[in-house]
N, C-alpha and C positions, 0 to 999 in steps of 0.2 A: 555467771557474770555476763553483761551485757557488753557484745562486742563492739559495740558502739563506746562506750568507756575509751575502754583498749586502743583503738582505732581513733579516736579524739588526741589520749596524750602521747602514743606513735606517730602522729602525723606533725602533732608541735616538735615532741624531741627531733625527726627528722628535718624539719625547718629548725631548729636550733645549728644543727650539726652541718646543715649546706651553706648556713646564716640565707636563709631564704626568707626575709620579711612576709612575701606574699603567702607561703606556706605556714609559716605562724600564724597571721591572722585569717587563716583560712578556716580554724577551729573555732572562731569566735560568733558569737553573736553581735548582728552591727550595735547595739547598745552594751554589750557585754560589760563589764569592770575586772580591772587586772588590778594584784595588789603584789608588787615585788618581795615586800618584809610584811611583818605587822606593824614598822611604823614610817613607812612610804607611802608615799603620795596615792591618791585612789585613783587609776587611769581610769577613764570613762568614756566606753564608745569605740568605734574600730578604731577611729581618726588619729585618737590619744593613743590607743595601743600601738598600732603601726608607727608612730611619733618616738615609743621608750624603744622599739627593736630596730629601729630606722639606721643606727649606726655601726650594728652588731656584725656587718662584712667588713665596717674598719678597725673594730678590735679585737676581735677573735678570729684564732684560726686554730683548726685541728682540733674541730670540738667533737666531744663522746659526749653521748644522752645515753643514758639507761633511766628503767624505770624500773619498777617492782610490781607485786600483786598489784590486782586495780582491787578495792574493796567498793560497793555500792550501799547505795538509803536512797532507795527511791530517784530520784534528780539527782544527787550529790553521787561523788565519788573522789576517792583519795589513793595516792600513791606515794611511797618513797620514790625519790629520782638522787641519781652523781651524774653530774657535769662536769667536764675536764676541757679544757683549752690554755690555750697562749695566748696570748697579750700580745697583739701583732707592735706595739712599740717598746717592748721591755725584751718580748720573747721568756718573760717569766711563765711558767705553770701553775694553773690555778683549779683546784680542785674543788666541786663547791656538791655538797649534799645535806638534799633536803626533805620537805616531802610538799606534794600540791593537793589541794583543795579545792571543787571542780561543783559548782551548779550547772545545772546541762537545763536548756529548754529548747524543743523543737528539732535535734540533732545536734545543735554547740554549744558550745561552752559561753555561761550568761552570765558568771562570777567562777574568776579562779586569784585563790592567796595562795601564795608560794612562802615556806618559813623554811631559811634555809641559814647555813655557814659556810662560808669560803675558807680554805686551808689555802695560802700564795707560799711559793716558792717549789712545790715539786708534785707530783701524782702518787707521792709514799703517804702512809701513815705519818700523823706528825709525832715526831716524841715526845714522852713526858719531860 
């Protein structure tokens, strides 16, 4: 595995987790594209990205990133990730797992799609 992968979505999850806007987009490429779902808006650019994670110290807190195997193809690589945090105005838990989708050129990341589900209300399994 390329530890460059590895060390790309380690350094977002931990900018997720301190909510550190500038360590998020520190894995980017300045023209990069970020796609939240697959049917959200296409962020375009560091400008645009720094813009969707710009608020993320006013609404979360006591966030957990994990991630899984990194798998590689060349430029491309892909990971499951869970996120967990609170809702700094509800204080609800929200549990959200996914997996990301990652073109890399030149050391960053130049297109990453995240397909994920939010589970709201606790850090358990939901029941059937």
């Amino acid at each position: 595995m390329d530890e460059t992968y590895r060390q790309l979505i380690d350094t977002f999850g931990k900018g997720w987790e301190r909510s550190d806007v500038d360590q998020i987009c520190s894995v980017f490429a300045p023209d990069a594209v970020f796609v939240e779902t697959p049917f959200s808006r296409k962020e375009t650019g560091i400008g645009a990205i720094r813009d969707y994670w710009k608020d993320l110290p006013l609404t979360q807190a006591e966030v957990s990133f994990r991630s899984g195997e990194v798998f590689e193809a060349g430029p491309w690589f892909a990971t499951e990730f869970r996120c967990t945090f609170r809702r700094r105005r509800t204080g609800e838990w929200v549990d959200a797992r996914g997996a990301v989708f990652c073109e890399t050129r030149d050391g960053k990341i130049s297109e990453m799609r995240m397909y994920w589900h939010r589970y709201a209300g606790g850090r358990e399994e939901p029941k059937p």
